[in-house]
C-alpha positions as a Markdown table, in Angstrom:
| # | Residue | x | y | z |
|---|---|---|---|---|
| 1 | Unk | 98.3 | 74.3 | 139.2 |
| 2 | Unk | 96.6 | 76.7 | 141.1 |
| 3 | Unk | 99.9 | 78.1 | 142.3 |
| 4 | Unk | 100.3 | 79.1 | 138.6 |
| 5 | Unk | 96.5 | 80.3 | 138.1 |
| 6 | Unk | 97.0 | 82.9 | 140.8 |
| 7 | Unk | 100.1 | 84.2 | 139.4 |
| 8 | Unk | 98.9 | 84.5 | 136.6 |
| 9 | Unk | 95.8 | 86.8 | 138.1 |
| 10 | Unk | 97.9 | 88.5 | 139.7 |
| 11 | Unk | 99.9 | 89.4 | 137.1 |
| 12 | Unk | 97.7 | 89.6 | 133.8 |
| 13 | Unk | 96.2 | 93.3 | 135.4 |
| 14 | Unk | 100.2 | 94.4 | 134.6 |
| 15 | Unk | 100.0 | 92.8 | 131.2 |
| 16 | Unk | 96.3 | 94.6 | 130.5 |
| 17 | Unk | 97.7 | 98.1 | 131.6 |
| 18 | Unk | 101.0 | 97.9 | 129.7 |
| 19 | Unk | 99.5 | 97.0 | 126.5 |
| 20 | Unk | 100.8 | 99.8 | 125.3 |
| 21 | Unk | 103.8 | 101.6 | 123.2 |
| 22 | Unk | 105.9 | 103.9 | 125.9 |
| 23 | Unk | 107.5 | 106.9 | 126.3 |
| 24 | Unk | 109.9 | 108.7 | 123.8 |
| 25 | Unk | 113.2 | 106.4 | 123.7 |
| 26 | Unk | 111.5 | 103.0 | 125.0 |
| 27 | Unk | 111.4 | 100.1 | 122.4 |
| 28 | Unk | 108.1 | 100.5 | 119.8 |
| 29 | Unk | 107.4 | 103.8 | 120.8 |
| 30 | Unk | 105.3 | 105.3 | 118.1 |
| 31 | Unk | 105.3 | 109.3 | 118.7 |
| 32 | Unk | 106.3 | 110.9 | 115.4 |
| 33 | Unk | 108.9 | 114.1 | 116.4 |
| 34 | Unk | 107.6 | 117.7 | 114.8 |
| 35 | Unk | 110.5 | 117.8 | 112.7 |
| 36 | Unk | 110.0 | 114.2 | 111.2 |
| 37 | Unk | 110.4 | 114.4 | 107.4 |
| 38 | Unk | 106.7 | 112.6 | 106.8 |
| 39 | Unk | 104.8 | 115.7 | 108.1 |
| 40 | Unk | 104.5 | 117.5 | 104.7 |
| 41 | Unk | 101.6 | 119.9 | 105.7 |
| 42 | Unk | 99.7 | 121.4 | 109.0 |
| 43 | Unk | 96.5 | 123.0 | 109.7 |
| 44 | Unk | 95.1 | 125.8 | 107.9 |
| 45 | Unk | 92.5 | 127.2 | 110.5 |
| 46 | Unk | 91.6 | 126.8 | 114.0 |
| 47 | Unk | 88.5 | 127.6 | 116.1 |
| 48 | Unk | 88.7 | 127.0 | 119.6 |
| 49 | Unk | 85.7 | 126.3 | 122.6 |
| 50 | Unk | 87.1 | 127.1 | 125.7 |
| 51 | Unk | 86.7 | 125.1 | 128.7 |
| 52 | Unk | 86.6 | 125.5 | 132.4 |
| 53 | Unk | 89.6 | 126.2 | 134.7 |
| 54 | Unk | 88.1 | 123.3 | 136.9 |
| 55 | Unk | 84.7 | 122.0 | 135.8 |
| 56 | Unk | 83.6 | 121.4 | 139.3 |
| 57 | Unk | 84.1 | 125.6 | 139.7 |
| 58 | Unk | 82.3 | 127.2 | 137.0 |
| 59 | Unk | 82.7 | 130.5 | 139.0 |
| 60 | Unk | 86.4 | 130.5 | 138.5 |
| 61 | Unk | 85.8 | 131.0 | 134.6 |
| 62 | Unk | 87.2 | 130.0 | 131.6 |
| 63 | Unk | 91.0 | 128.8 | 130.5 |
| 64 | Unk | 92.5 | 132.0 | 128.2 |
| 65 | Unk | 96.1 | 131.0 | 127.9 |
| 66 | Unk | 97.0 | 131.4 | 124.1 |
| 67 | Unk | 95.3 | 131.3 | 120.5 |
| 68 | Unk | 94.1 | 130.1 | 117.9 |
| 69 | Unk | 97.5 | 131.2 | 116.1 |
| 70 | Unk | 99.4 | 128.7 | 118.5 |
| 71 | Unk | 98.1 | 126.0 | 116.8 |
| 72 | Unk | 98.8 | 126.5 | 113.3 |
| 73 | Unk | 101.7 | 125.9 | 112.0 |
| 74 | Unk | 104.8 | 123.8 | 112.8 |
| 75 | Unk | 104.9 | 122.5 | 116.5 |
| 76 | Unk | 108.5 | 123.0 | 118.1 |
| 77 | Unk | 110.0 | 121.1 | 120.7 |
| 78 | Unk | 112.0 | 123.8 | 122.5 |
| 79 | Unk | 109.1 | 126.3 | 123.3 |
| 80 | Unk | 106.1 | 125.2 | 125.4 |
| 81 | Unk | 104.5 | 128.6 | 125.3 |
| 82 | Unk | 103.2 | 127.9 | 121.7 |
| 83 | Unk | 100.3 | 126.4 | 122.2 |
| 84 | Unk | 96.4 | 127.1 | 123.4 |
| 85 | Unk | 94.9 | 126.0 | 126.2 |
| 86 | Unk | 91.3 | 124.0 | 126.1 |
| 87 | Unk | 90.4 | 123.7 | 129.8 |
| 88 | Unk | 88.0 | 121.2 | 131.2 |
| 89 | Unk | 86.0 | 119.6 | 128.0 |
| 90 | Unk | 87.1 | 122.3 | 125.7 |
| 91 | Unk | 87.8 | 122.0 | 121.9 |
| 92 | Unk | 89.5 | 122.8 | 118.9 |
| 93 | Unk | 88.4 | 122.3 | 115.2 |
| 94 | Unk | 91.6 | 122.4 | 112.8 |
| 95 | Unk | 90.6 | 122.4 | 109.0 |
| 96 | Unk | 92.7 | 121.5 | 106.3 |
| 97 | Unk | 92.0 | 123.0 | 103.0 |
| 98 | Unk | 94.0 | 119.5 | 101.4 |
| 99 | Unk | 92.4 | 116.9 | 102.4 |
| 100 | Unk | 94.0 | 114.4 | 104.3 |
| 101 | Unk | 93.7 | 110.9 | 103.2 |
| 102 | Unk | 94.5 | 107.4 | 104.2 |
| 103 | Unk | 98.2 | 106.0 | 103.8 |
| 104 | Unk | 100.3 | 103.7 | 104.9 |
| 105 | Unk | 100.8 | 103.9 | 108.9 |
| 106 | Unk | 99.6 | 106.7 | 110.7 |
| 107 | Unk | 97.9 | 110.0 | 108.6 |
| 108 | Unk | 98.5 | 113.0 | 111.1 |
| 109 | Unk | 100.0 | 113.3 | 114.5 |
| 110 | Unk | 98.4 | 115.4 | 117.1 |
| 111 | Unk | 100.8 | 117.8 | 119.5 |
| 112 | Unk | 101.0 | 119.3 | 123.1 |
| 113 | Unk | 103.1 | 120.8 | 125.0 |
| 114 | Unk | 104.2 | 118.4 | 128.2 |
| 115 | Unk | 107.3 | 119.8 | 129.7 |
| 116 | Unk | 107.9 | 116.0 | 130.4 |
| 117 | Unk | 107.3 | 112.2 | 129.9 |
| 118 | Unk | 104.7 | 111.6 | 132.5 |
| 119 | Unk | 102.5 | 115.0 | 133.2 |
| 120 | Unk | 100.0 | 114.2 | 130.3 |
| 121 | Unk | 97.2 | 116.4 | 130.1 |
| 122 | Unk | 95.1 | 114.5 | 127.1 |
| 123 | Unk | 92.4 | 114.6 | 124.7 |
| 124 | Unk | 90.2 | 112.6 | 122.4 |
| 125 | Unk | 90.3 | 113.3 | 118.8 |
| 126 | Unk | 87.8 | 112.9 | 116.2 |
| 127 | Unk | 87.4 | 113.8 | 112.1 |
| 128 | Unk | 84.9 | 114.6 | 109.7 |
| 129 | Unk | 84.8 | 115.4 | 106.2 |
| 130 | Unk | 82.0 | 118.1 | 106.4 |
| 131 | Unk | 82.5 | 119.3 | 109.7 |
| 132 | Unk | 79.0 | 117.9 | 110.9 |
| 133 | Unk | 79.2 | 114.6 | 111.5 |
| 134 | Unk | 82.4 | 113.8 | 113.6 |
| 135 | Unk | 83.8 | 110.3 | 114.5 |
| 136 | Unk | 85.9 | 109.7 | 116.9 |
| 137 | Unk | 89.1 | 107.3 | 117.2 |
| 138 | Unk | 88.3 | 104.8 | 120.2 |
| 139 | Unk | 90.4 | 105.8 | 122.7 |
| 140 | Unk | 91.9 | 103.4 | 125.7 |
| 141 | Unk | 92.6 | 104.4 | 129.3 |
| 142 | Unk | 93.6 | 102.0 | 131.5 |
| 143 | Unk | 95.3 | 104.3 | 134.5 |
| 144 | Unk | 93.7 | 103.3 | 137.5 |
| 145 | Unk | 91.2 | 105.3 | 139.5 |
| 146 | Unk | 91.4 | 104.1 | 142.6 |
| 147 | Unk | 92.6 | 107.6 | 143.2 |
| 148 | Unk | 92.6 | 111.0 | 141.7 |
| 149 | Unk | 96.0 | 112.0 | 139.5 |
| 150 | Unk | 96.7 | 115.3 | 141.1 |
| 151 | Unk | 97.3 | 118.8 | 139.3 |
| 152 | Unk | 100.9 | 117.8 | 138.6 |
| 153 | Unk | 100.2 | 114.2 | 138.7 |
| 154 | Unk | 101.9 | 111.6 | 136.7 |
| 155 | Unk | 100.3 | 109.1 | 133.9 |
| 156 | Unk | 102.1 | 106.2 | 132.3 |
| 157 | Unk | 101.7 | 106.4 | 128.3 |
| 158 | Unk | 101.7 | 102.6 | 128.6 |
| 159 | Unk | 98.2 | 102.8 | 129.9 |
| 160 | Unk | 96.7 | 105.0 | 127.3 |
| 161 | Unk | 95.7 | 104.8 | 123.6 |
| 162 | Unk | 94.1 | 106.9 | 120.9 |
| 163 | Unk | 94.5 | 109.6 | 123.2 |
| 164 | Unk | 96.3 | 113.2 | 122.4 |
| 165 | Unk | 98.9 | 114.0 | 124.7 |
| 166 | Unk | 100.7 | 110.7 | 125.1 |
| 167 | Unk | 104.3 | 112.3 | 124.4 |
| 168 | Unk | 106.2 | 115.2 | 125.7 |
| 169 | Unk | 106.5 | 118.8 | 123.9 |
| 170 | Unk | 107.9 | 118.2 | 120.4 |
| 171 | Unk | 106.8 | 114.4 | 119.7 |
| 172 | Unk | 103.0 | 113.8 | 118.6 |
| 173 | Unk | 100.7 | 111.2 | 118.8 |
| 174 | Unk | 100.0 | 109.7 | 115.5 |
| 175 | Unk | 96.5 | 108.6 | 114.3 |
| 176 | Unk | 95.6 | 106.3 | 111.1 |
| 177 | Unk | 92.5 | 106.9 | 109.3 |
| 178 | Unk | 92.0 | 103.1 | 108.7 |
| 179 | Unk | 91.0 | 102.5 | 111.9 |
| 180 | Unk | 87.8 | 104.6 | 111.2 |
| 181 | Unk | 87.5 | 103.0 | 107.8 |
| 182 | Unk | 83.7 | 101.3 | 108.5 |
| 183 | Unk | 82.6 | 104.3 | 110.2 |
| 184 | Unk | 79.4 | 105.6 | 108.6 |
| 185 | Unk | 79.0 | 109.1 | 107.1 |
| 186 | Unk | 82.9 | 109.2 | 106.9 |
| 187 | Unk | 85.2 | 108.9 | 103.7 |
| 188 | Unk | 88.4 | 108.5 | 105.0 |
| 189 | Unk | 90.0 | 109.9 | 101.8 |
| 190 | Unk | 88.9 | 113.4 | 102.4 |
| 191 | Unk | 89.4 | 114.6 | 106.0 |
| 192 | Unk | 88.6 | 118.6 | 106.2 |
| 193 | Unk | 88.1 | 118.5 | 109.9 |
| 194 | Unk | 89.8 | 117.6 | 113.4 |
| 195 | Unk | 88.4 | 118.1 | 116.4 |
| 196 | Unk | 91.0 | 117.6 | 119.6 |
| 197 | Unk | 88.3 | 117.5 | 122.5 |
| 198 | Unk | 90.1 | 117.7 | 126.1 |
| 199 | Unk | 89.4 | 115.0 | 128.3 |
| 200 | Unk | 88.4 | 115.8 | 132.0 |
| 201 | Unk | 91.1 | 113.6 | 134.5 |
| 202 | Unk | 88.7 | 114.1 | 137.1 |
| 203 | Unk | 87.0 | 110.4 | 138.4 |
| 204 | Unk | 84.0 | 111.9 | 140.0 |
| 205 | Unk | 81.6 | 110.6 | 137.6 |
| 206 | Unk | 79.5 | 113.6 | 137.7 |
| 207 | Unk | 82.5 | 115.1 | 135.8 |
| 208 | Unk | 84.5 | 112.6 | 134.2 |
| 209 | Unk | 85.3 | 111.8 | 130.3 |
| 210 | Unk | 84.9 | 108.0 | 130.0 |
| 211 | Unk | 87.0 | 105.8 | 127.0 |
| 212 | Unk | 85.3 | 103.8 | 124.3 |
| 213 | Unk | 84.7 | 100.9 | 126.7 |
| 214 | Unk | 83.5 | 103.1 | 129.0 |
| 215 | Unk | 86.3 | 103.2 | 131.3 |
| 216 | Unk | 86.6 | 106.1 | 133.5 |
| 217 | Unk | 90.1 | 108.4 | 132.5 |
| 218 | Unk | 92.3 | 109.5 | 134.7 |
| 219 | Unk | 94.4 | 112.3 | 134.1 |
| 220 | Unk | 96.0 | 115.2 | 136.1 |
| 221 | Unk | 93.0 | 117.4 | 137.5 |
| 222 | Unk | 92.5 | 119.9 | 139.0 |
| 223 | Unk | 94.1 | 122.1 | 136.6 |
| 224 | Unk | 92.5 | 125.6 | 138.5 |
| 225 | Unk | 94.7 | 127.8 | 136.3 |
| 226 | Unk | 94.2 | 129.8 | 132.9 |
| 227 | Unk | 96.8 | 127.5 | 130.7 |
| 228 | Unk | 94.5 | 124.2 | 132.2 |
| 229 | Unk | 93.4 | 121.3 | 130.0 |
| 230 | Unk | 94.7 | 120.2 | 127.1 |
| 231 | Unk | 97.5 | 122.8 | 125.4 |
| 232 | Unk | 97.2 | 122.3 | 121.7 |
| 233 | Unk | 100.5 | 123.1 | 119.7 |
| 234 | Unk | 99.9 | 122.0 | 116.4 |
| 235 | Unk | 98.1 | 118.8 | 114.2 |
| 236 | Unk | 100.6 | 118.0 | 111.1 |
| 237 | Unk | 99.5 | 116.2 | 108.2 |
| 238 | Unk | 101.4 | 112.7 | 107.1 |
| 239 | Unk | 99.0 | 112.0 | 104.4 |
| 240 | Unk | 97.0 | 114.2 | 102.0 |
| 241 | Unk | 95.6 | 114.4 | 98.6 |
| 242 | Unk | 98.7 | 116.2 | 97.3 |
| 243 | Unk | 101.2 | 113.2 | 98.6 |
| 244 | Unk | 99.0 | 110.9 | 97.3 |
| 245 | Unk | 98.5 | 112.3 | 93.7 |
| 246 | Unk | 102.6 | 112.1 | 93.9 |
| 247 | Unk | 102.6 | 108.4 | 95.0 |
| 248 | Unk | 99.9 | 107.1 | 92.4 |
| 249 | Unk | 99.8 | 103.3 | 91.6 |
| 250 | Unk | 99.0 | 101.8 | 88.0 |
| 251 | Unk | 96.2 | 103.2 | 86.6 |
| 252 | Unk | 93.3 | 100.1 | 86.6 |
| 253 | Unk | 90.4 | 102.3 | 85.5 |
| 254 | Unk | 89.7 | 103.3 | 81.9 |
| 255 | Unk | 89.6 | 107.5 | 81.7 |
| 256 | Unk | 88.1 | 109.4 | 78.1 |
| 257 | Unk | 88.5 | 111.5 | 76.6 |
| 258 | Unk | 91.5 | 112.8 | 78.5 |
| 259 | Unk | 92.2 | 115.8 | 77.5 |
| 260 | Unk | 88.1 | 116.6 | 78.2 |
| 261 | Unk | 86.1 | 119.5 | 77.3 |
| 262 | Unk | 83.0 | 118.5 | 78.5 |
| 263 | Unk | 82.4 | 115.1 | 80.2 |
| 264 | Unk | 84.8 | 111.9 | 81.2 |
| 265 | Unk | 83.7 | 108.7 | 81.4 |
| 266 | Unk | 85.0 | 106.5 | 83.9 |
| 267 | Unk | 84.9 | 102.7 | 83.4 |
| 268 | Unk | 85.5 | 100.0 | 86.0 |
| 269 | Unk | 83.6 | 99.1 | 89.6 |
| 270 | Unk | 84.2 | 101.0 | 92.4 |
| 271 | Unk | 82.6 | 103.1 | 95.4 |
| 272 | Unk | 83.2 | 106.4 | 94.6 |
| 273 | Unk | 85.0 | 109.3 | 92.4 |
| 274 | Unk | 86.9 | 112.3 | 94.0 |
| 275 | Unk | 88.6 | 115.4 | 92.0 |
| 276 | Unk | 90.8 | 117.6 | 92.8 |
| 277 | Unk | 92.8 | 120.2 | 91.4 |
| 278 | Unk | 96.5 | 120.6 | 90.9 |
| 279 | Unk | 96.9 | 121.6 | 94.4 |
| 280 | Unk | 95.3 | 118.9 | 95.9 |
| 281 | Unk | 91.8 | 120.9 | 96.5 |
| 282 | Unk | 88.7 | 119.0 | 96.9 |
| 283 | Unk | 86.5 | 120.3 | 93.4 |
| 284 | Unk | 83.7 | 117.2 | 93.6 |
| 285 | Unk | 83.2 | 114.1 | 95.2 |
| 286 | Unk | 80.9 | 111.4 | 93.2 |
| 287 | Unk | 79.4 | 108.7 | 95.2 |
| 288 | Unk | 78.2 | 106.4 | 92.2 |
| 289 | Unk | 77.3 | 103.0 | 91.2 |
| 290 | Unk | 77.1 | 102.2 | 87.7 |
| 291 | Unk | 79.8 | 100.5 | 86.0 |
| 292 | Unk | 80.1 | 103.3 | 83.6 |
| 293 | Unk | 80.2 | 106.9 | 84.8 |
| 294 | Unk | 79.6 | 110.4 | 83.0 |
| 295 | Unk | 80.8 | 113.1 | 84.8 |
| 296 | Unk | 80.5 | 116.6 | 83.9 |
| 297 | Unk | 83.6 | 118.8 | 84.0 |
| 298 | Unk | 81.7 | 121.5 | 81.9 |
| 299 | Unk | 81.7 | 123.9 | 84.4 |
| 300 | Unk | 86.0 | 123.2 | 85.4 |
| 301 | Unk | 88.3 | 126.1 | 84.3 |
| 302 | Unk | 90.8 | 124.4 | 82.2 |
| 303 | Unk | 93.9 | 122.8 | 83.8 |
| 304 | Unk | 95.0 | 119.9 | 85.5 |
| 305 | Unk | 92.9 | 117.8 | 87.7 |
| 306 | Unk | 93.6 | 114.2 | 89.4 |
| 307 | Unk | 90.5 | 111.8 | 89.6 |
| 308 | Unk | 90.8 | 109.3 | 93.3 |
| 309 | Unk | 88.9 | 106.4 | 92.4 |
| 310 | Unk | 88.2 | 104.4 | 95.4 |
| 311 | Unk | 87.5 | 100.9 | 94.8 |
| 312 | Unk | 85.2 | 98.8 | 97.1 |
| 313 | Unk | 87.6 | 97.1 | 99.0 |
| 314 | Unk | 89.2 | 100.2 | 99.9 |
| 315 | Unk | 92.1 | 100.9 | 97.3 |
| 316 | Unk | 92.4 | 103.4 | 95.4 |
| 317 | Unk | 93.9 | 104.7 | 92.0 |
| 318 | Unk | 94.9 | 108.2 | 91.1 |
| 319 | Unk | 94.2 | 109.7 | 87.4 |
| 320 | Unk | 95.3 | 112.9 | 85.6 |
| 321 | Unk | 93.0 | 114.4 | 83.5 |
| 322 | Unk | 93.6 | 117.7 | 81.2 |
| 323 | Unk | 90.8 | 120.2 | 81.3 |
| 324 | Unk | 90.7 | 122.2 | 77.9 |
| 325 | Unk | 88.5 | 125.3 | 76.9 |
């Protein structure tokens, strides 16, 4: 028996590191390539922090490889130049003038530039829907640091998680707004903001960026050059409002009158009321709690609008509503 016990310690520190998905091409591998049919939409604007070229030097400056450009729009797989670099702890804010919302599976998908499968420069990433109060997905880093992961080190993907970066240049890391879904000062249902934040490999505490269980990570570091850090190349959107206006379930909410002038009344329980226009633009969002709701539309220019109405339990139903004079 204790034969077994000790393999079994032995091995269960492979089992923990390998927990999981892989490279591109190994079985359950979950990147999502730039060209992938689901990506309907990308970011509108960026606005980039800079970072050091090595924290630990301050006096060698700032990264300045790239813009802001780079990382709108359509990542590519062919051409690693397209992107901007964040050096040590820098950051990017991407904002999306359609919201994104939860779907099924993954909502957006995160891209950088790695020339291969193992050089992984990574980052954290994080959301908001006012661009002031930010959560972030818990990342997972389970790459040991018993020693430092050089400037053209190597990381397995196996041992990281909620992470940026995982994939080489043209295949992004997906991320699922459920997994946020109990996060205070958060509606999942209208993301404006994401913040890719680049994690610092190094394993000097006095410098390093720690997981959600407070795990050192380890990735390649120094990077002592102006394209350092994390290269950003592009954030495409899976699911937004406009996507899921188009995929609308039964309606199980009473709407009237529809066409409106004035007012609509919404009847049935649930958490809160979004509405957007024909576009898929955020006009209002309603956090209410009376059975019966009165909204005014008064003030709308005529047209089409769509009404989210998110139920407690999470679901939600779509509406279209006619806006007259």
């Amino acid at each position: 028996m204790k034969k077994y016990v000790l393999s079994f310690l032995l091995f269960y520190p492979l089992l923990t590191y390998s927990q999981y998905d892989g490279i591109v091409g190994t079985e359950g591998c979950k990147a999502i390539h730039c060209k992938d049919k689901r990506i309907i939409a990308w970011a509108d604007n960026c606005v980039v922090v800079r970072g050091y070229q090595d924290i630990a030097k301050p006096e060698n400056g700032f990264v300045s490889y790239g813009n802001e450009q780079n990382a709108l729009g359509a990542a590519n797989d062919t051409d690693a130049t397209n992107a901007i670099s964040l050096g040590d702890g820098g950051y990017a804010v991407l904002s999306f003038t359609t919201p994104i919302v939860n779907g099924e599976g993954a909502d957006f998908v995160v891209f950088e530039n790695s020339l291969n499968d193992v050089f992984l420069e990574l980052a954290f990433v994080e959301v908001s829907s006012d661009n002031v109060h930010f959560v972030r997905f818990p990342a997972s880093s389970f790459t040991p640091t018993d020693q430092q992961v050089g400037s053209f080190g190597s990381v397995d993907a196996r041992h990281i998680n909620h992470l940026a970066g995982k994939y080489r240049i043209g295949w992004g890391t997906p991320f699922d707004l459920s997994v946020l879904a109990d996060s205070g000062n958060l509606d999942i249902n209208n993301i404006r903001y994401v913040k890719i934040i680049d994690v610092v490999g190094c394993i000097d505490s006095l410098y390093a960026s720690y997981d959600a269980e407070g795990r050192i990570i380890n990735d390649p570091y120094p990077t002592n050059f102006a394209s350092g850090g994390f290269d950003l190349s592009g954030v495409g959107v899976i699911h937004n409002a406009t996507s899921a206006i188009k995929n609308a379930n039964s309606i199980a909410y009473k709407v009237y009158p529809n066409p409106c002038s004035d007012y609509i009344i919404v009847e049935g329980d649930c958490a809160s009321i979004i509405i957007y226009n024909s576009v898929g633009q955020l006009i209002k969002n309603i956090n209410v709690e009376d059975n019966l709701k009165q909204i005014d539309v008064s003030s709308f220019p005529a047209g089409i609008y769509y009404l989210c109405v998110n139920a407690f339990n999470q679901s939600k139903q779509y509406i279209k509503i006619i806006k007259h004079y």
